[in-house]
N, C-alpha and C positions, 0 to 999 in steps of 0.2 A: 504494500500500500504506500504511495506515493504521496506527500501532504504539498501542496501547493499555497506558498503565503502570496504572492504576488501575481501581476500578469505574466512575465516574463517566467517566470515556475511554466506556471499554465501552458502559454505557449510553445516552451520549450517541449512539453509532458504530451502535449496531443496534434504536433506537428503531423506523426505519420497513424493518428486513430481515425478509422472513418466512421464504424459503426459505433456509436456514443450512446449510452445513455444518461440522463441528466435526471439526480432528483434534489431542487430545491429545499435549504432548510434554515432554518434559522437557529438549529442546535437543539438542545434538551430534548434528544430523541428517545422516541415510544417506540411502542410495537405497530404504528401507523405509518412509520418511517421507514421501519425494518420490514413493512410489507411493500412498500413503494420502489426498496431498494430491491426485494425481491422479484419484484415483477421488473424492475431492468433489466438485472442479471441473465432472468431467463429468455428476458430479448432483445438483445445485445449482447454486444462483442465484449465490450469495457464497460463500466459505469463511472464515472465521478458524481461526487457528492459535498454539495458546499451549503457552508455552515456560514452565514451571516445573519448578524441582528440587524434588520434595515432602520436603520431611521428616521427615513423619510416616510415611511408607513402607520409613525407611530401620532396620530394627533394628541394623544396626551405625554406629556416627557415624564412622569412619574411612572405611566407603566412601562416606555422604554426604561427606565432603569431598574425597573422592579423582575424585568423581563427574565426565567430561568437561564442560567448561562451554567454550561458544564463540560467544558472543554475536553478533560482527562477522560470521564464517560464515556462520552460521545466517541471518542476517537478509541476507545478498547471495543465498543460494539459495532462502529464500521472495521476496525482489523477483523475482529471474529468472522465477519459476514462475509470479507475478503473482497472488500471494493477497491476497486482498483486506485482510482485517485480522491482526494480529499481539497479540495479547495477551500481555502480560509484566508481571504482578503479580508484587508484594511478599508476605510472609508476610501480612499484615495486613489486604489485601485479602479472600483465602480464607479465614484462620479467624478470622473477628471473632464468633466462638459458642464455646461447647463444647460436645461431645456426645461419647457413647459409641458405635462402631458395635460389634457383633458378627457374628461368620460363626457359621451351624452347626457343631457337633459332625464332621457327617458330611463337610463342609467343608474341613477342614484335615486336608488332605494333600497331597501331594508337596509343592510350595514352603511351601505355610502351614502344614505339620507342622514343618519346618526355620526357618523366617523366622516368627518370632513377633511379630502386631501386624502386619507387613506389607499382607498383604491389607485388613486394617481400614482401612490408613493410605490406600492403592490407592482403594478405593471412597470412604470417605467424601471426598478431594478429587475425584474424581469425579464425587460428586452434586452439590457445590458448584457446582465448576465449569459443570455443567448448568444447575442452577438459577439462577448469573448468566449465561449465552449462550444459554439454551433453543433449542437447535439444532434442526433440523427431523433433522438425521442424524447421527452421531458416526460416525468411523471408525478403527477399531482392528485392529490385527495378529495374527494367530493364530500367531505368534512366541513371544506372551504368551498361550497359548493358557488356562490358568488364571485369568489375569487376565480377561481376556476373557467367560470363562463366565459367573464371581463378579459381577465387574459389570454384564455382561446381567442374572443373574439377579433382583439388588440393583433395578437403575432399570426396569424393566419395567413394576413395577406402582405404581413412584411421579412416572412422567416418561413426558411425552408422545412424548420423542426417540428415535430407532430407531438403533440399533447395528446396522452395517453390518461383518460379518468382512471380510478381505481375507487373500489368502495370504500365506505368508511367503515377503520377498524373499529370495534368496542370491545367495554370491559364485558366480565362475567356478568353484570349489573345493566348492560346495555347503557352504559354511557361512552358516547364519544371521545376516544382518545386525543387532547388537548395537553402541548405544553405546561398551559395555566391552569391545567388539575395538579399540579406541583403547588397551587398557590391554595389548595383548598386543605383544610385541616377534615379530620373523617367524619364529623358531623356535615357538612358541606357537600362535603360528597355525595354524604347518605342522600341527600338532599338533592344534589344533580341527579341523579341515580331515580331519583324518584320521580324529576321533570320528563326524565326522557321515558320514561315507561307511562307514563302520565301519557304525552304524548303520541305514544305508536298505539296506544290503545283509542287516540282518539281518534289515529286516521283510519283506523280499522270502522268505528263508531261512527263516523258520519258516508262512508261511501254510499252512495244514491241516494242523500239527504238533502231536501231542499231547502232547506233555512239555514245552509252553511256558515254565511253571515253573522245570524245572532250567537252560533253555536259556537263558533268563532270569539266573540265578543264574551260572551258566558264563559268559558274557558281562560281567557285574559284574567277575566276575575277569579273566578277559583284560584287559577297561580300565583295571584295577586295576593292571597287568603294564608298563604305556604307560608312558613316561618324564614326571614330573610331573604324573600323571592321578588325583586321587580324587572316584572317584564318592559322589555325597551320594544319589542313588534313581535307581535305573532302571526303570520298570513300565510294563506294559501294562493300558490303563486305555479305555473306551469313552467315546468323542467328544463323545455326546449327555450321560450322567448323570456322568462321569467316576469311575462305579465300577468298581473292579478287573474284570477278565477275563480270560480266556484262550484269546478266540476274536479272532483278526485282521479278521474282517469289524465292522465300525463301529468301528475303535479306533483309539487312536494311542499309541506307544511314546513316555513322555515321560522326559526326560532332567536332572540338575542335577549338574554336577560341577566341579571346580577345578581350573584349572593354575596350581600354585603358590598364590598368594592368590585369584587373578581367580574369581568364579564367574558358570559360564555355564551356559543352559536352552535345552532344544530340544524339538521333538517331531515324531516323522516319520508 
């Protein structure tokens, strides 16, 4: 395994790679990481794997620094997995430019209605990052299922590289595997734990329901009722355009809400 601190690492490392696989990360890896690298490995030649905390993505500075960071970790569970390169730039590396990204209008919503600048911040290290690894594949979590989309949409038609979805991993508990569950003590937990089974129950619960809407709205409030639970959007939203709906076939219920400070996102 190969660690790459700079461009020039980089370039040097993947001069003669041509089947690349690429998975994005920001560090404090899970087993939603270790499935993303798996699904590289088995398609592709090579994989790298780079670890940045963006902070252009962060609109508040208190949770970039509050952000898990575990470098030693991280770097014994890419050896064991045996990936090949490890990318770990500096700020300096990535933005030695300036530029302006913009999302659409129609764009910013559920997280990028709330996290302002976010999304922009998300894509444009993104394209960077592409543009110096020009991977043959990137692989990304549908965890981040907004993210996901926004930056497919973004690099499609400016990058040769294919984004590859992957499901999202969960615990035994069916909670979605997040960095910022490091940030939850085990009552908290029990508590996420309990939103998302809340949840998958309720998309099972309204299929061929026509008062989605209020049902919707009803729901908001119950979660609202939780101990330590405020929801920031609950909606039901179609998978492909991610415009609003109220029909359960193609959609998925996406979710952003806070225990205590921590906030978490899901979508079932």
């Amino acid at each position: 395994m190969k660690i790459l601190l700079n461009n020039d690492d980089l370039n040097e490392a993947l001069k003669s790679v041509s089947n690349l696989g690429f998975v994005p990360t920001m560090g404090s890896l899970h087993k939603g990481h270790i499935s993303l690298i798996k699904h590289s490995k088995k398609a592709c030649a090579k994989t790298i794997v780079s670890i940045f905390v963006n902070p252009n993505q962060f609109n508040n500075k208190r949770d970039y620094i509050r952000y898990p960071r575990n470098h030693k970790k991280d770097l014994s569970i890419l050896k064991k997995l045996k990936v090949n390169f490890v990318f770990m730039p500096n700020k300096r590396d990535i933005y030695n430019s300036k530029r302006i990204i913009k999302i659409a209008k129609k764009d910013k919503i559920l997280c990028a209605k709330y996290r302002k600048g976010h999304f922009e911040g998300v894509i444009d290290v993104m394209d960077r990052l592409t543009n110096l690894i020009n991977p043959r594949k990137i692989f990304m979590g549908e965890k981040d299922f907004q993210q996901l989309y926004l930056v497919r949409n973004y690099l499609k038609n400016r990058s040769k590289s294919k984004i590859i979805s992957c499901k999202t991993i969960r615990d035994n508990y069916n909670l979605a595997l997040s960095s910022r569950n490091l940030l939850l003590n085990n009552k908290e937990l029990n508590i996420a734990r309990k939103v998302s089974n809340n949840l998958i129950n309720f998309k099972r619960y309204i299929i061929n329901k026509k008062n989605i809407n209020k049902l919707i709205s009803l729901k908001i409030n119950e979660l609202n009722n939780l101990t330590d639970i405020k929801v920031e959007y609950l909606e039901l939203r179609n998978k492909f355009t991610l415009g609003k709906t109220f029909k359960t076939k193609n959609s998925k219920i996406f979710i952003a809400y806070y225990i205590k400070k921590i906030r978490l996102i899901d979508n079932f």
